[in-house]
C-alpha positions in Angstrom: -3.7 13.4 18.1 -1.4 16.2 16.3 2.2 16.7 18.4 2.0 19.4 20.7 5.4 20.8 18.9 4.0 21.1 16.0 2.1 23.9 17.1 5.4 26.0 17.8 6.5 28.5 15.7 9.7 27.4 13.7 12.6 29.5 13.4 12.9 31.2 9.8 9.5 30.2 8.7 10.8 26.3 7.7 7.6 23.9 9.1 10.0 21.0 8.3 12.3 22.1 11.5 8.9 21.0 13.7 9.3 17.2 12.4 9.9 15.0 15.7 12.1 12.2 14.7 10.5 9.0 16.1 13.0 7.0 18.3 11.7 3.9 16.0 13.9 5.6 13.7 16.7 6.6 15.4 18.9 3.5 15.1 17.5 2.4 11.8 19.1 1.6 8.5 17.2 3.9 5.2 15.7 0.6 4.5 14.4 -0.1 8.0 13.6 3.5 8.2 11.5 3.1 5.0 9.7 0.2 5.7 9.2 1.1 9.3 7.4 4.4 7.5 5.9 2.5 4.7 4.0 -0.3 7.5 3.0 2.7 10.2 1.7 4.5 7.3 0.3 2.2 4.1 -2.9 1.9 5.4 -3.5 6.1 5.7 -2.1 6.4 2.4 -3.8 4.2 0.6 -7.3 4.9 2.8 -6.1 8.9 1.8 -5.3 8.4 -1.8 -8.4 6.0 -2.4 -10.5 8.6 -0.8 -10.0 11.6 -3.3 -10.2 8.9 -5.8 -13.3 7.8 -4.9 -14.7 11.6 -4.3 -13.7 12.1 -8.0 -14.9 9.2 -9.5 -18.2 9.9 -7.5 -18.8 13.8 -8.5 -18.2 12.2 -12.1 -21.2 9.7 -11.8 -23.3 11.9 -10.4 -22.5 15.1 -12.8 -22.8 12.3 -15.9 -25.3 9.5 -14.6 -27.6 10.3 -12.2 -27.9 14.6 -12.7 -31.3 15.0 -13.4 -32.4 13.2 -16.9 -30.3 14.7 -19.2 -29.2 12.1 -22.0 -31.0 9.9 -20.8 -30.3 7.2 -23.3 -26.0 7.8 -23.3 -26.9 7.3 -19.7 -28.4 3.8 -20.1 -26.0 3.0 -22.7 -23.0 3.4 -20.2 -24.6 1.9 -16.9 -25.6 -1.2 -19.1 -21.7 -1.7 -19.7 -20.5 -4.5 -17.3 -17.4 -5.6 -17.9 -14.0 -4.4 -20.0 -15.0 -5.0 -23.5 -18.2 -3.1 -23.1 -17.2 -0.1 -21.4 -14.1 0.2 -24.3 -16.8 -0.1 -27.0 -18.8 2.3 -25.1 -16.1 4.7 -24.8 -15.1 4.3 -28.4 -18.6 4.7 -29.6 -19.2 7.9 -27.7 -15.9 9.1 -27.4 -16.6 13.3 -27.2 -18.9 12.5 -24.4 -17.5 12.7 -20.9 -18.7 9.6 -19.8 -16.7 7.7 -22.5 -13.4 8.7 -20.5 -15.1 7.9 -16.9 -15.5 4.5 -18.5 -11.9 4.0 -19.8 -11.0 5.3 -16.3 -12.8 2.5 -15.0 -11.2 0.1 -17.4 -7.6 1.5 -16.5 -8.5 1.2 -12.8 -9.4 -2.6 -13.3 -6.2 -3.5 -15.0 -4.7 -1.5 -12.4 -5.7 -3.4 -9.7 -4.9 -6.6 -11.6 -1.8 -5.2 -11.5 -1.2 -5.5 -15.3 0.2 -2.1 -15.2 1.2 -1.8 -19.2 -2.2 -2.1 -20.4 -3.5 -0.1 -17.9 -1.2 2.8 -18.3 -2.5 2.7 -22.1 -5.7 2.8 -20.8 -4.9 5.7 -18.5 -3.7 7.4 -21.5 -6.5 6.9 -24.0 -8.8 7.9 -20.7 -6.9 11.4 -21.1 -7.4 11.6 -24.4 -11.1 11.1 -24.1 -11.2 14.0 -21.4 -9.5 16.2 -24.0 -12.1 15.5 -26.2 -15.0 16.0 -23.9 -15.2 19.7 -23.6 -13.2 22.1 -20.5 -16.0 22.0 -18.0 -13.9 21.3 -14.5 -15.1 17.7 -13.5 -13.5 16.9 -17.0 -10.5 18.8 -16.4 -9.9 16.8 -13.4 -10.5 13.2 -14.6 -8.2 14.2 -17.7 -5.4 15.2 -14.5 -6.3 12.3 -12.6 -5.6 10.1 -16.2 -2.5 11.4 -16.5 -1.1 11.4 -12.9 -2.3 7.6 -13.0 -0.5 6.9 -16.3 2.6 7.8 -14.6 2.4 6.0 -11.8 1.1 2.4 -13.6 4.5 2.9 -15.3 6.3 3.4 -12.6 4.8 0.2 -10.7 5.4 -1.2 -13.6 8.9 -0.8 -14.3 9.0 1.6 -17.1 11.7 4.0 -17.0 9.8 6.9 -18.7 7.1 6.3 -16.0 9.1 8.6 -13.6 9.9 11.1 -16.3 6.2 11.7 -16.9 5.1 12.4 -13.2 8.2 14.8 -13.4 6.4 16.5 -16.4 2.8 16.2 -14.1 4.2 17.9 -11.3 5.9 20.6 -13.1 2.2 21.8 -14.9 0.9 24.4 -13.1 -2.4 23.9 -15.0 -2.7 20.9 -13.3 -5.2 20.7 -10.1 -3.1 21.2 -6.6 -4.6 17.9 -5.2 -3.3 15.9 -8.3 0.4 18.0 -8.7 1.0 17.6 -4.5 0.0 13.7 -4.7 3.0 13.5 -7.6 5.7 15.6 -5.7 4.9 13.6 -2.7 5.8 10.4 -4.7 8.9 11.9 -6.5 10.1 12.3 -2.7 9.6 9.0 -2.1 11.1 7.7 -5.2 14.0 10.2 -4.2 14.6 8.8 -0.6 14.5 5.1 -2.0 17.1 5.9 -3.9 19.3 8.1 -1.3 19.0 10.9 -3.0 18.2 13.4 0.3 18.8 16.2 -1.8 16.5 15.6 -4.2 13.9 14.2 -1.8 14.1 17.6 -0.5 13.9 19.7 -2.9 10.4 18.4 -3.9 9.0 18.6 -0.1 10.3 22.4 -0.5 8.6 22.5 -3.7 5.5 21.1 -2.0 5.9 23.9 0.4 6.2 26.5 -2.0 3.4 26.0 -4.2 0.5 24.2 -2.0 -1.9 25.9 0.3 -0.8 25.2 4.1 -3.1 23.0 4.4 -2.9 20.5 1.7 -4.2 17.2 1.5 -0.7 15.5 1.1 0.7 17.7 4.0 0.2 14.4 7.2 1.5 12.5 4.7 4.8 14.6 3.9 5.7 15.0 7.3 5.6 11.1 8.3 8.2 10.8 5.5 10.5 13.5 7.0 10.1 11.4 10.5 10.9 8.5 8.6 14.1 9.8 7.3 15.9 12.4 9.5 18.3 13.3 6.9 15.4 14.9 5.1 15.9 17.9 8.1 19.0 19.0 6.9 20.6 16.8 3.6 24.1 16.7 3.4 25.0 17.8 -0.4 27.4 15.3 -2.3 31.0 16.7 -2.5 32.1 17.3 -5.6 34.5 14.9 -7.0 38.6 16.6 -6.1 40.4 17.2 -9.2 43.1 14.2 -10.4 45.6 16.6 -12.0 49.0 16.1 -12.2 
């Protein structure tokens, strides 16, 4: 059940005043804080994140697959594909066809899961590519977002320095779908309060603010970070470094 506060209006328009810090996370270290807010919360994320996933992945097969006999035999072609090497042939073989990036996607989601998250940032990438190449209509659009925003994040799981760089770049393009762009400035916070860097953990929950509807999917999901880290309410700036002259 939502906190009663939360219903109050806050003072100068900033929802982020609302935030009740928990008293789990009074006395905590940031790395207690985090991993207090990382075990209250995995199971939400990952049930929330999964779920759009899945609500993509799913208005794919049905626009591609199951939508009333159209290509019938591309349609055969791609369900008979059971395992990696098929559905790469497949998608090679029909790449210009949406359904050749839904099936890279589902390659890059295997070796995702594997966690072998080189190959399947490739495999993220080359599913973009295919989406490129499969015509503007919005479903494409979005699996071509979706490709991209998981790219990043293989990398980053992965240890690649440019894999934080390139959600940077994803949450910056405004001709990127909100759900996809809100989901990366979430993580940049993240990223930003594991480091220490308050500041910059804030200035992406402002931007979050600023440039999602109210009520955005990511928006339970910001505010148990700003619980988790009370610093996030009000971040002291570093002070500049006094000068050493003589």
């Amino acid at each position: 059940m939502p906190d009663d506060s939360l219903k109050k209006k806050p003072p100068g328009g900033d929802d982020r005043n609302l935030v009740i810090v928990d008293d789990d996370f009074k006395n905590a270290d940031a790395e207690d804080r985090l991993w207090l807010f990382w075990e209250r919360n995995k199971s939400l994320i990952v049930q929330g994140t999964t779920a759009v996933v899945v609500a993509v992945l799913g208005l794919l097969m049905y626009e591609f697959v199951w939508k009333a006999g159209r290509r019938e035999a591309l349609q055969q072609d791609y369900i008979a594909c059971l395992d990696e090497p098929a559905r790469r042939a497949f998608a090679t073989k029909h790449a210009g066809q949406p359904l050749a990036a839904v099936a890279m996607a589902e390659v890059a989601d295997e070796l995702k899961s594997a966690a072998k998250f080189a190959e399947a940032a490739k495999a993220f990438d080359e599913a973009a590519r295919l989406a490129g190449l499969a015509g503007e209509a919005p479903v494409v659009k979005t699996l071509g977002a979706r490709s991209r925003l998981e790219a990043a994040l293989a990398r980053i799981d992965g240890g690649d320095a440019t894999g934080e760089a390139a959600l940077i770049t994803f949450a910056k393009d405004q001709t990127t779908p909100e759900t996809w762009r809100g989901y990366a400035m979430l993580t940049l916070a993240n990223l930003a309060v594991t480091k220490g860097d308050l500041p910059g953990a804030t200035k992406w929950l402002n931007q979050m603010d600023k440039e999602l509807r109210k009520d955005h999917v990511w928006r339970e999901y910001k505010d148990s970070l700003i619980r988790s880290e009370p610093g996030l309410l009000n971040p002291v700036a570093v002070p500049a470094a006094l000068p050493t002259g003589k």
